[in-house]
ZABAVEX-55776 format. One record per residue (C-alpha): x, y, z; residue in three letters. Coordinates in steps of 0.2 Angstrom, whole numbers, padded with zeros to 4 digits, always signed. Layout:
N
XYZALA...
END
This chain:
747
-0027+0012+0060UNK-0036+0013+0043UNK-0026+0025+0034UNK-0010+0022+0043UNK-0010+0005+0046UNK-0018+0001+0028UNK-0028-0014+0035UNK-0042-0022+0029UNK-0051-0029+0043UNK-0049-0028+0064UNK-0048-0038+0078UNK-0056-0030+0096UNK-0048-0037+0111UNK-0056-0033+0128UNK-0054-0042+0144UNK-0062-0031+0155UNK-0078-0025+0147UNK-0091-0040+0153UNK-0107-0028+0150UNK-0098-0026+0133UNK-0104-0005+0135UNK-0086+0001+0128UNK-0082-0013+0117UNK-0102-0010+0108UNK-0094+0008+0108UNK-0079+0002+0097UNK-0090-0008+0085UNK-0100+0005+0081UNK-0086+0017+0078UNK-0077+0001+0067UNK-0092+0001+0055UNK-0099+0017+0055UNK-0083+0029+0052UNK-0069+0016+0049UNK-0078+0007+0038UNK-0069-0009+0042UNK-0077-0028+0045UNK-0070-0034+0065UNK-0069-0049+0072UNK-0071-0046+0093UNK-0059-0056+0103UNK-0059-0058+0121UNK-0049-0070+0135UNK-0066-0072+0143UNK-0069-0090+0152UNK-0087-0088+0149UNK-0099-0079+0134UNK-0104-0060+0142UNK-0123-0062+0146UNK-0128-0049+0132UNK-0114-0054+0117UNK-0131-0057+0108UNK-0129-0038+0105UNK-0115-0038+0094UNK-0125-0048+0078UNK-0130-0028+0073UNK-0111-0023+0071UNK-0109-0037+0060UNK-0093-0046+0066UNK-0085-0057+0055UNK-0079-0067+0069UNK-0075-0073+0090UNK-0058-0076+0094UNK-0055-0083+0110UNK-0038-0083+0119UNK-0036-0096+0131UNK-0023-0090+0143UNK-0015-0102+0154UNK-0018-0091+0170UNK-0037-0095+0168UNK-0043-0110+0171UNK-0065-0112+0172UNK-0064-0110+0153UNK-0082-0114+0148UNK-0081-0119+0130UNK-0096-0129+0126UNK-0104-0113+0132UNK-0094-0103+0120UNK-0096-0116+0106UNK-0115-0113+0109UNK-0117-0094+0107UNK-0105-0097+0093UNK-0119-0109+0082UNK-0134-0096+0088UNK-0126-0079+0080UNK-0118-0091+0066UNK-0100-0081+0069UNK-0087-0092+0068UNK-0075-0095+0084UNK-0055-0094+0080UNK-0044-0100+0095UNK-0030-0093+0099UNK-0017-0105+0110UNK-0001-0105+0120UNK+0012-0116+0118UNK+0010-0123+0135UNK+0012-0141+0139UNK+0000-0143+0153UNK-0012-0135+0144UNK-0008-0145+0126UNK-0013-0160+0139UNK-0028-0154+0145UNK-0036-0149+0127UNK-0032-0167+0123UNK-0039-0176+0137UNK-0055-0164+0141UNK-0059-0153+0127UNK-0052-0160+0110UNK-0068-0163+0102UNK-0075-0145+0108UNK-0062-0135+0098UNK-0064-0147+0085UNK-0079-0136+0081UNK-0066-0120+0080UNK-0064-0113+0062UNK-0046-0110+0065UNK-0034-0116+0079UNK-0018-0107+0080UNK-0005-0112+0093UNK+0006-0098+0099UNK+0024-0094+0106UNK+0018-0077+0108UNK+0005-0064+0107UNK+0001-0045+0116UNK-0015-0054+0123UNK-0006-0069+0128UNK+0007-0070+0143UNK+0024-0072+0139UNK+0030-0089+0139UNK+0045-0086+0151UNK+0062-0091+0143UNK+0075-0104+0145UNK+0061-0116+0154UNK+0067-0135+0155UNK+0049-0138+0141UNK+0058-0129+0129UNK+0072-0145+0128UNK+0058-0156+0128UNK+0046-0148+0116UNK+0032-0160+0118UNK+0034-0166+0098UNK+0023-0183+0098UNK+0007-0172+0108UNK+0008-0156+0096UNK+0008-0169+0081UNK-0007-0178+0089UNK-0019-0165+0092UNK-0014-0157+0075UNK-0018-0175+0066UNK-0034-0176+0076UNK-0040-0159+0071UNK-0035-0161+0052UNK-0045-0176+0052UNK-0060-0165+0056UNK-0056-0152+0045UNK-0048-0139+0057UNK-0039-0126+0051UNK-0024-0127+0062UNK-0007-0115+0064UNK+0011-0117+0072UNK+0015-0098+0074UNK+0033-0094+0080UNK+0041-0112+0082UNK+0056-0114+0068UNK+0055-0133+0058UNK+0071-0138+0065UNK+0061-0141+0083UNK+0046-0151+0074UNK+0043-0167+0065UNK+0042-0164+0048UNK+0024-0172+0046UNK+0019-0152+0055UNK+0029-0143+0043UNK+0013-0138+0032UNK+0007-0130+0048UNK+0022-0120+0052UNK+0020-0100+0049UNK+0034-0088+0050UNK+0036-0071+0047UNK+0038-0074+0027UNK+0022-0079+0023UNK+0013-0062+0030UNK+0012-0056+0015UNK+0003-0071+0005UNK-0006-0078+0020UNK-0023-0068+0025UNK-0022-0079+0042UNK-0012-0069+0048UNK-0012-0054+0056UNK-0003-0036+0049UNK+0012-0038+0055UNK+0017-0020+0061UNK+0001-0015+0066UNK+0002-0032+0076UNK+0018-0024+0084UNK+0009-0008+0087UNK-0005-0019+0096UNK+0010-0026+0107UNK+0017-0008+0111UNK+0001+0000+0115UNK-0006-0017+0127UNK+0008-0013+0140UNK+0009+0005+0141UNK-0002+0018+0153UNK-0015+0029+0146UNK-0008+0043+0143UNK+0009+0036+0134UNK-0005+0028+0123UNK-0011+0046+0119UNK+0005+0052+0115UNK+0009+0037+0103UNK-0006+0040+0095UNK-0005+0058+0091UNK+0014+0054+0085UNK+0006+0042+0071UNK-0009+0051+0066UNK+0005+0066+0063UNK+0015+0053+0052UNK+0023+0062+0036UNK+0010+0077+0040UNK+0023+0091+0039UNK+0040+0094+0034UNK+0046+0092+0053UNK+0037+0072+0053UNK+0056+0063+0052UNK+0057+0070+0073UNK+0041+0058+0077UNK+0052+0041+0072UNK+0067+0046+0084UNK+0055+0054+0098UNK+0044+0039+0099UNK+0058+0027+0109UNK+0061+0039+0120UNK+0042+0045+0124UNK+0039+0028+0131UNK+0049+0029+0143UNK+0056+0049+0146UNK+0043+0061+0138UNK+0051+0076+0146UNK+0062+0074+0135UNK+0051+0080+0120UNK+0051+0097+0122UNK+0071+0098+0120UNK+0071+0086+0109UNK+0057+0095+0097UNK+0066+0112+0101UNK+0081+0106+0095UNK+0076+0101+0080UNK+0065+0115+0076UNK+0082+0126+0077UNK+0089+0112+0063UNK+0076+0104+0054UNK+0081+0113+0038UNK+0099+0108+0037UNK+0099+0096+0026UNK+0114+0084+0023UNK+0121+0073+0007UNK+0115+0054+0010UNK+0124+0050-0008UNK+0124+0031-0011UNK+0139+0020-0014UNK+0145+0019-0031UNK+0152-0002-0033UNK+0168-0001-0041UNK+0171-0001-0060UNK+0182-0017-0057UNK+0172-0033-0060UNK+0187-0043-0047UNK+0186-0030-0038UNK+0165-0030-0036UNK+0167-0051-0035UNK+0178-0049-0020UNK+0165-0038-0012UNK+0151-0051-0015UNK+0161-0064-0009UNK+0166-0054+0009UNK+0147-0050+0007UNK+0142-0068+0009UNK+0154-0075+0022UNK+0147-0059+0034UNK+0127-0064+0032UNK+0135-0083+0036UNK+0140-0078+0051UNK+0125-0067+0055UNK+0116-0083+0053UNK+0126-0092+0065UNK+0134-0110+0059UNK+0118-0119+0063UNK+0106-0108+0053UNK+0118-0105+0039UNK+0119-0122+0035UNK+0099-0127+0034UNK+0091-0128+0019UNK+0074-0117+0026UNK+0084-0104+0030UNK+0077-0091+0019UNK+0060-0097+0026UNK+0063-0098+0044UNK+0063-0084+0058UNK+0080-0092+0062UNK+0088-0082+0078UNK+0073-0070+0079UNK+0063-0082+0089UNK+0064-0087+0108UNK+0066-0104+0108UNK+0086-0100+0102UNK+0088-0089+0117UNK+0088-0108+0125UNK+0102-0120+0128UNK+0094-0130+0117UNK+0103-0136+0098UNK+0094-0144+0086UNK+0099-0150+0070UNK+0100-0141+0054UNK+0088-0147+0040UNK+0101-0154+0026UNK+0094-0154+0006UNK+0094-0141-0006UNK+0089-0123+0001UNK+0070-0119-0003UNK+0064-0100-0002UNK+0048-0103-0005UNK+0041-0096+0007UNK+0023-0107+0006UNK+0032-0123+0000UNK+0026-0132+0014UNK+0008-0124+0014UNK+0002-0129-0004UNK-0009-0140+0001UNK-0016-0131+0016UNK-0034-0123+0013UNK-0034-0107+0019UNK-0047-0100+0032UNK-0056-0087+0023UNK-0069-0076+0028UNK-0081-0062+0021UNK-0066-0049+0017UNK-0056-0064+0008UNK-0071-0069-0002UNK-0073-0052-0008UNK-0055-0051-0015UNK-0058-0068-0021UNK-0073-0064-0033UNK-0064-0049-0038UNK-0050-0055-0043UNK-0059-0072-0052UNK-0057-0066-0070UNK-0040-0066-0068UNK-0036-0085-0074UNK-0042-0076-0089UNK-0029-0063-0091UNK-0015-0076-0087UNK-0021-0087-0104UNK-0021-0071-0114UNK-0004-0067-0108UNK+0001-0085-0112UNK-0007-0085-0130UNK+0000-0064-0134UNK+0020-0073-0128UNK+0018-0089-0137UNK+0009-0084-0153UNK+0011-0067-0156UNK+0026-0056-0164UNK+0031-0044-0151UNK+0032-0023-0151UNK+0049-0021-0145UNK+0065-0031-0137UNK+0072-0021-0127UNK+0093-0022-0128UNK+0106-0021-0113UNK+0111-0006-0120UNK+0092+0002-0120UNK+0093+0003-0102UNK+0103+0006-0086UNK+0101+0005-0066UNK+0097+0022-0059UNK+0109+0028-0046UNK+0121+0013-0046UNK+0134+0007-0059UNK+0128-0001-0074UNK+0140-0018-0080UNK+0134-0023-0096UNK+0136-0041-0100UNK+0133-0051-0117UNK+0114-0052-0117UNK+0111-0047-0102UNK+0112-0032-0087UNK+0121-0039-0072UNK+0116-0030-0055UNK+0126-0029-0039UNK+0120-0024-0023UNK+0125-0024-0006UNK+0111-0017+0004UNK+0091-0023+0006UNK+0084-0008-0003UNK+0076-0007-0020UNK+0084-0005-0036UNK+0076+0002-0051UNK+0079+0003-0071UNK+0077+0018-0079UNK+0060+0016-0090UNK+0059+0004-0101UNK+0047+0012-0112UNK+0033+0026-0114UNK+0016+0020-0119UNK-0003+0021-0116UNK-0012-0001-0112UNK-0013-0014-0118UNK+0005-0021-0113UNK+0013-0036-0110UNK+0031-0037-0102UNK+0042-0052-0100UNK+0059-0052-0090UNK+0069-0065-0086UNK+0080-0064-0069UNK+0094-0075-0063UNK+0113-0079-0063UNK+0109-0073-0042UNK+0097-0069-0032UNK+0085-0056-0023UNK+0071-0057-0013UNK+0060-0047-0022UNK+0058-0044-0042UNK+0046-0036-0052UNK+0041-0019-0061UNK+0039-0001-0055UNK+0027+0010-0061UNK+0032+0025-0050UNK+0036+0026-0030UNK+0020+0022-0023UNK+0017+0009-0036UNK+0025-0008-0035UNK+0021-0024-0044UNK+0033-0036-0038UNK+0034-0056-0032UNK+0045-0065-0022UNK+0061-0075-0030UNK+0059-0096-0025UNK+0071-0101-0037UNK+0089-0095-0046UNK+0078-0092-0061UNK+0062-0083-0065UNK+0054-0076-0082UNK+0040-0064-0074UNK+0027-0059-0087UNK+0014-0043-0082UNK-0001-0041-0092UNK-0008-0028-0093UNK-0027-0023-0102UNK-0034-0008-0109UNK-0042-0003-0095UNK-0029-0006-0083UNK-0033-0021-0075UNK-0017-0033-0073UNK-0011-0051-0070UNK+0007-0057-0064UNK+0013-0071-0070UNK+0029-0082-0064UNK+0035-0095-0074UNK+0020-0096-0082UNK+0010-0095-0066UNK-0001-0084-0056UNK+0008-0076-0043UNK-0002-0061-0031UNK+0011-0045-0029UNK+0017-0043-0013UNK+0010-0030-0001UNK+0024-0022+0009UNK+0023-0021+0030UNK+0016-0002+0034UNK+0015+0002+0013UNK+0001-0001+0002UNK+0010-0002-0015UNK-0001-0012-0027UNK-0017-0004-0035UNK-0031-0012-0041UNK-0027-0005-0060UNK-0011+0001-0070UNK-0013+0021-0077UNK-0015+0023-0095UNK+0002+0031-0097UNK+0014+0018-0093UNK+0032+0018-0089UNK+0037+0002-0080UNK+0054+0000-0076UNK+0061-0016-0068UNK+0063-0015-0051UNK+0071-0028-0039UNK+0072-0030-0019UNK+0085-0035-0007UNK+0099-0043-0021UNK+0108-0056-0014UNK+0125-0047-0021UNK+0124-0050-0039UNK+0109-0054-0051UNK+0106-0053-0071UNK+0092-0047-0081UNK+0090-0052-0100UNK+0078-0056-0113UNK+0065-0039-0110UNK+0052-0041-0122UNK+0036-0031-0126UNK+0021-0035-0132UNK+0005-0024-0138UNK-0009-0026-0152UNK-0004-0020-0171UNK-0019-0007-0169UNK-0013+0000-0152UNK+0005+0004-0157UNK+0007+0021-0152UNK+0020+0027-0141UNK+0013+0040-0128UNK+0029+0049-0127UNK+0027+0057-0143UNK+0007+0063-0141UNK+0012+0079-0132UNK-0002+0093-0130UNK-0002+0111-0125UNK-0010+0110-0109UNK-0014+0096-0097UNK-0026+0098-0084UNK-0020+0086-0068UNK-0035+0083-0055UNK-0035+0074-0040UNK-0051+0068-0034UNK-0056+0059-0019UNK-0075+0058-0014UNK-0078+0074-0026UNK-0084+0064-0042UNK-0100+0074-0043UNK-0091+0091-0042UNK-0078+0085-0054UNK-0091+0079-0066UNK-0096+0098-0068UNK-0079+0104-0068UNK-0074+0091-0083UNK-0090+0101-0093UNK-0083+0116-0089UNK-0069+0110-0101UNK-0078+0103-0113UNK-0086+0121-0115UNK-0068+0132-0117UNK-0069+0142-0129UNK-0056+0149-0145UNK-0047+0131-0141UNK-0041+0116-0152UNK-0047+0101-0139UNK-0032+0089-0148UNK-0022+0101-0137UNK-0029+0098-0121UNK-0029+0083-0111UNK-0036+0079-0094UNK-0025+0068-0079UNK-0034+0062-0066UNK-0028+0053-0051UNK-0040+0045-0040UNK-0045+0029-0029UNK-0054+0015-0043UNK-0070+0010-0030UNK-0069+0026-0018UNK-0083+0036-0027UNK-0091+0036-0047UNK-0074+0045-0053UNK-0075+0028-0065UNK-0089+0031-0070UNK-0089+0050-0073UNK-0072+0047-0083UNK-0082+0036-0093UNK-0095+0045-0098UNK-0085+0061-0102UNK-0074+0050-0115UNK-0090+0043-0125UNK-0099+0063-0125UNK-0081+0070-0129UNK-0070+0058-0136UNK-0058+0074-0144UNK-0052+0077-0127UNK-0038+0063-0122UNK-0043+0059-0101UNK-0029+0049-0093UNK-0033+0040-0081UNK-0020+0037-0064UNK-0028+0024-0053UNK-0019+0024-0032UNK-0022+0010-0021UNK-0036+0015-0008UNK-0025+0021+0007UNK-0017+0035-0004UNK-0033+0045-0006UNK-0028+0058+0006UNK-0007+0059+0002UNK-0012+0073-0012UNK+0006+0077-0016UNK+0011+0057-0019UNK-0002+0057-0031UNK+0001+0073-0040UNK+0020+0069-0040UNK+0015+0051-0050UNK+0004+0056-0059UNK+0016+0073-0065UNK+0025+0059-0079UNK+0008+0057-0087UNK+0006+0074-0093UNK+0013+0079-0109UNK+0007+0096-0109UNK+0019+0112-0110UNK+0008+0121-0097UNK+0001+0109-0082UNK-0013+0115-0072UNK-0014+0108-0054UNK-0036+0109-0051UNK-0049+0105-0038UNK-0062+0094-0041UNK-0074+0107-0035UNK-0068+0121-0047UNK-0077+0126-0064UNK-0066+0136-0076UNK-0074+0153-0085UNK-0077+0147-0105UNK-0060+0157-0109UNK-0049+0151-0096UNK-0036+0140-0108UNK-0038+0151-0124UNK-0031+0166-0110UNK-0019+0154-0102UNK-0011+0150-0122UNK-0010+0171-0121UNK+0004+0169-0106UNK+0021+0174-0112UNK+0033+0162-0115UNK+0043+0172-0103UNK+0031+0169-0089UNK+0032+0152-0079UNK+0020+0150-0067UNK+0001+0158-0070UNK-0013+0159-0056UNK-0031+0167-0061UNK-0036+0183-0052UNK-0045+0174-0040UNK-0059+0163-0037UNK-0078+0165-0030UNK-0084+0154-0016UNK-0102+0147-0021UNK-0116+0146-0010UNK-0124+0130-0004UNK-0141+0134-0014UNK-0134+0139-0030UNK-0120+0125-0030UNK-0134+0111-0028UNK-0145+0118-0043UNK-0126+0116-0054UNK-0124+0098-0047UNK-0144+0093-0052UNK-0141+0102-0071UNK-0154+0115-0066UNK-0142+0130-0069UNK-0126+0128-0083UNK-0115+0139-0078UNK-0104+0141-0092UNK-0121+0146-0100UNK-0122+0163-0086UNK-0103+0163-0081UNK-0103+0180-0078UNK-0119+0182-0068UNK-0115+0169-0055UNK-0097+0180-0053UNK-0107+0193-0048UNK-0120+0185-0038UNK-0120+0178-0021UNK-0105+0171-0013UNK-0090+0177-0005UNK-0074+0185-0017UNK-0058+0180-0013UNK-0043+0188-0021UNK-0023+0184-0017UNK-0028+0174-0004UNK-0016+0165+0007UNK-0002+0178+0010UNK-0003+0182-0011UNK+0003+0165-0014UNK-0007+0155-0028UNK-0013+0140-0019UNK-0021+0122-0024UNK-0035+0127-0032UNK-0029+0133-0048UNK-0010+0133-0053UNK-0004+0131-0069UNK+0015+0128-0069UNK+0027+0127-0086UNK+0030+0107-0088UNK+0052+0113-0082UNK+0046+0119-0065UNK+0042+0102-0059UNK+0059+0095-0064UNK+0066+0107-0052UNK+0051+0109-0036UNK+0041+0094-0029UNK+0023+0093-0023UNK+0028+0091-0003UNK+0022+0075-0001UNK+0009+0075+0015UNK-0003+0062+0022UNK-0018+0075+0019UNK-0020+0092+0008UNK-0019+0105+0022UNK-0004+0118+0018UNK+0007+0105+0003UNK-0001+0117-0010UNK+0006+0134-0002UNK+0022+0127+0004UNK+0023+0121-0017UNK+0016+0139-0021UNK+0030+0149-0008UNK+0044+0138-0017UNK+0042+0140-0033UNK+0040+0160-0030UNK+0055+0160-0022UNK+0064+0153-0037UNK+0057+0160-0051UNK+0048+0177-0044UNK+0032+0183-0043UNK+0015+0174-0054UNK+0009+0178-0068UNK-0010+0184-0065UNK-0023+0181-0075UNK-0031+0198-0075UNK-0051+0196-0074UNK-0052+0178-0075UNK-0063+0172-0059UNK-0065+0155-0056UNK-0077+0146-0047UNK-0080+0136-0030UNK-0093+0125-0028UNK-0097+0121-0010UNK-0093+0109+0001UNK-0099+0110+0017UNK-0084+0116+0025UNK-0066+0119+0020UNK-0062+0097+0022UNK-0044+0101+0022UNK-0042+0083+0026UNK-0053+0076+0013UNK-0072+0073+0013UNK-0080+0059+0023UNK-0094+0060+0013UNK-0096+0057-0008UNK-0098+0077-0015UNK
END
């Protein structure tokens, strides 16, 4: 759930656990391995005699489902419990006429006590409203707008989940949710994982299982694409798997041409395409939904009550596509987790006045001309001023860079003359800092400071990036190389781009792209900062070498571990050696090959060497590698001793240097390894010419078991055998194991 699913917080439903034994079980394992805050939801009529138990696992919350099939619901009890554990009680509620009535008459002023009141169409814990029922035509308006007016008087948090505007009274518009606002709502639950939720709640054991094991093998191999086609048909024919997977395992390296379509060089011709474009999403939308102006906020047909007879009347006015028009002036609900982001984020209103005061006052770097850029993959029409973009699919669009330079940066971009529903800057493919488009013009301004810490601003305001379903795209800080490029979502056939302008500080005017050094050591490092602390010294303490010519990249997880810190430190005691730093979002810190891929454009060096964070290099390691022939393009050392657990604690307290007795400790305890793995130099140590990764990427895995010897095995096969350091050992500090899927524990 944590790594896959990229969630911040759970919810525990059980309904038949009443001693609480497994669900005390599930806690546990929620705080302890997960990591994770949970709220614990139940459809219990009555508080479990022990729930005093939980305080220790410290829940965030109770969420109580009041299902319609039950009806000796004991609530002042629950309301009770509730004030002794101080845990807040959020209700979830069907849409259920008799039961609306009932809350009114009997129990109105108990849930008033409730933090947050949602009323449902549907939910996995919920029973399924049954379709096409008479209540649907008669959706009981004047007694939803009653208890919703009675509960904001009292300061009740209160949701309309799954109903469309057209079936309310406007006066319960600001209550509404739809799917739109997942992203900018912390209400609301994760929307795939909540689908996952649904799947898993009506299937048997041991289809559970196999659905499981199927997502936690997600993007784990090479053959990972069969587990997106298989899973439809395990839930209902899992003989078929084995056929299925044998088929594939026959074919899975046929690989075919999945070009894109190139738009036509005729502007008509490309108008004529827009304009077919746009009468087929009318009619997707259906003549009632096409012609309301919340269309680009509602669910529209994706909702039950339009399986119905029932018509309602199209909202007339100018469309809005804002997706939290109506929510402005609704306080959000916010717990523990939300709090946190909230102080994190709270010296951000400061970043938005610098931003305001660098645009307003200040002579910019560069303005970036039509001609400077063009769209990647897509035909580029060049219009006075401007870069008009035409697209016909819901994909993501991207500019080629429109500069190469180390922060401070401030951008500004205009976007209009169409629309999309996303637009924003890319910083690489798993970095995306984008907002959605709420009117048919936009100047988007991204400020970004020294230390890589950012604010977004749209039309002079702040605006949060949007998180993607499944995808966790937007890191805490920007990389100190920078490459944005604009990037823009889901284009409503044609939109335009213009006025590009940069801003930086006279004394920072640089330009990255021409610092280029001789070698650049890329490390990834996830729970290892106190290993890679001692590998960065072994640098600092090379030998015969010019550190202007070295530079270290590091990608890591900003908050995982003291990487920071470390990084810090090793600037201020070696500030002749240029660190680069690029920061991932927390739930990449086992994809090793997405972050060596993204972090690849941050290295200027002719030679690149790929290192563990647990590896200390011989004093004459880089003066050696400088001694390759130019005719040699990939270079491994002759191998590498595995320290014991003793010796590599004495290292990490300071106790012994080793560059100080390299050699003894290379002939001391610990096990040899020489062409391990088949001969093929793996991810410990490979240092590659800068042209290989233009041909071979890093396979891209969601741990680091086997990406580094398939990398190895391909680029063997295309340029021959490595180059071997002769002599030159490297070091292994232990670990406690091999932890090919990452540590759990900081080292």
């Amino acid at each position: 759930c944590k790594d896959n699913l990229h969630l911040r917080k759970v919810e525990f439903f059980t309904n038949i656990d009443e001693n609480l034994e497994v669900t005390k079980e599930l806690l546990s394992f929620s705080k302890e391995i997960l990591e994770l805050p949970v709220y614990l939801a139940t459809d219990f009529e009555s508080p479990p005699s022990n729930i005093s138990t939980i305080k220790e696992f410290d829940v965030l919350g109770l969420v109580l489902y009041l299902n319609p099939d039950k009806s000796n619901y004991r609530l002042n009890d629950w309301f009770t419990i509730s004030s002794e554990l101080n845990l807040p009680i959020l209700l979830n509620i069907p849409l259920k006429k008799d039961l609306l009535i009932s809350l009114k008459d009997m129990y109105l002023e108990v849930i008033s006590k409730s933090k947050l009141i949602s009323f449902m169409v549907k939910h996995p814990f919920l029973p399924i409203i049954e379709e096409g029922k008479n209540w649907y035509e008669k959706l009981p308006n004047a007694l939803i707008n009653e208890i919703v007016f009675l509960l904001s008087k009292q300061n009740v948090s209160v949701n309309l989940v799954g109903i469309p505007y057209c079936l309310l009274e406007p006066s319960l518009y600001p209550h509404v949710q739809t799917t739109y606002q997942y992203p900018y709502n912390p209400q609301l639950y994760e929307p795939y994982a909540l689908e996952f939720a649904d799947t898993l709640y009506k299937l048997r054991s041991y289809k559970i299982r196999k659905l499981l094991e199927i997502k936690l093998k997600e993007k784990t191999s090479f053959h990972s694409g069969i587990d997106h086609l298989i899973i439809p048909w395990i839930l209902n024919h899992p003989i078929l798997y084995i056929p299925v997977w044998a088929l594939h395992k026959l074919t899975r390296h046929i690989r075919g041409k999945n070009l894109p379509k190139q738009l036509p060089e005729n502007v008509k011709e490309i108008e004529h395409r827009l304009n077919k474009y746009r009468k087929e999403a009318e009619k997707k939308l259906g003549p009632l939904c096409s012609s309301c102006a919340l269309k680009y906020i509602c669910d529209q047909g994706k909702n039950p009550f339009f399986n119905t007879k029932f018509s309602p009347e199209p909202i007339k006015g100018n469309p809005i596509r804002d997706p939290l028009y109506f929510r402005k002036d609704i306080t959000p609900n916010i717990d523990k987790v939300e709090e946190k982001l909230i102080e994190y984020y709270s010296d951000i209103p400061n970043l938005k006045l610098k931003a305001l005061k660098i645009t307003s006052t200040t002579k910019p770097w560069k303005e970036i001309l039509p001609e400077d850029y063009k769209i990647e993959d897509r035909t580029t029409h060049y219009m006075p001023g401007g870069v008009r973009w035409f697209s016909f699919n819901t994909g993501e669009l991207v500019s080629t860079p429109l500069c190469k330079t180390n922060p401070p940066l401030t951008i500004s971009v205009t976007f209009g003359g169409g629309f999309a529903e996303l637009i924003g800057f890319s910083f690489g493919p798993w970095t995306k800092i984008l907002c959605p488009m709420i009117a048919p013009s936009h100047t988007l301004t991204l400020h970004i400071e020294k230390d890589g810490k950012y604010a977004l601003l749209r039309d002079e305001e702040l605006v949060h990036p949007v998180e993607f379903h499944n995808l966790h795209l937007v890191p805490d800080y920007l990389p100190s190389v920078l490459e944005p490029r604009i990037s823009i979502w889901n284009i409503d056939g044609e939109i335009v781009t213009q006025g590009i302008t940069l801003w930086k500080p006279e004394d920072n005017l640089g330009d990255s792209s021409s610092l280029s050094k001789k070698v650049s050591i890329l490390y990834v490092c996830a729970k290892y900062s106190q290993r890679l602390r001692i590998s960065l010294l072994s640098i600092a303490n090379q030998k015969n070498v010019d550190f202007s010519e070295i530079e270290v990249v590091v990608a890591y997880i900003p908050g995982l571990d003291a990487t920071e810190d470390v990084l810090e430190c090793f600037e201020m005691t070696f500030p002749n050696i240029k660190v680069v730093r690029s920061p991932f979002s927390k739930s990449m810190w086992k994809s090793k090959g997405a972050l060596i891929n993204t972090s690849l454009p941050y290295c200027s060096g002719d030679w690149i060497v790929l290192l563990d964070a647990d590896i200390v290099l011989p004093p004459e390691f880089i003066s050696e590698l400088l001694k390759v022939p130019s005719s040699q393009l990939f270079v491994a050392p002759d191998g590498r001793k595995m320290l014991p657990p003793d010796i590599t604690a004495k290292i990490l307290l300071d106790q012994i240097k080793p560059w100080e007795c390299y050699s003894e400790l290379v002939n001391g305890p610990g096990e040899y390894r020489k062409k391990e793995a088949q001969g093929i130099p793996i991810g410990y140590c490979q240092c590659c010419r800068k042209e290989i990764f233009e041909e071979i990427l890093y396979p891209e895995f969601q741990h680091f078991e086997g990406a580094d010897w398939f990398f190895g095995r391909s680029v063997v096969d295309k340029y021959g055998p490595e180059y071997r350091l002769e002599n030159i050992v490297l070091l292994h500090l232990d670990h406690g194991g091999s932890q090919w899927y990452g540590s759990n524990k900081h080292r």
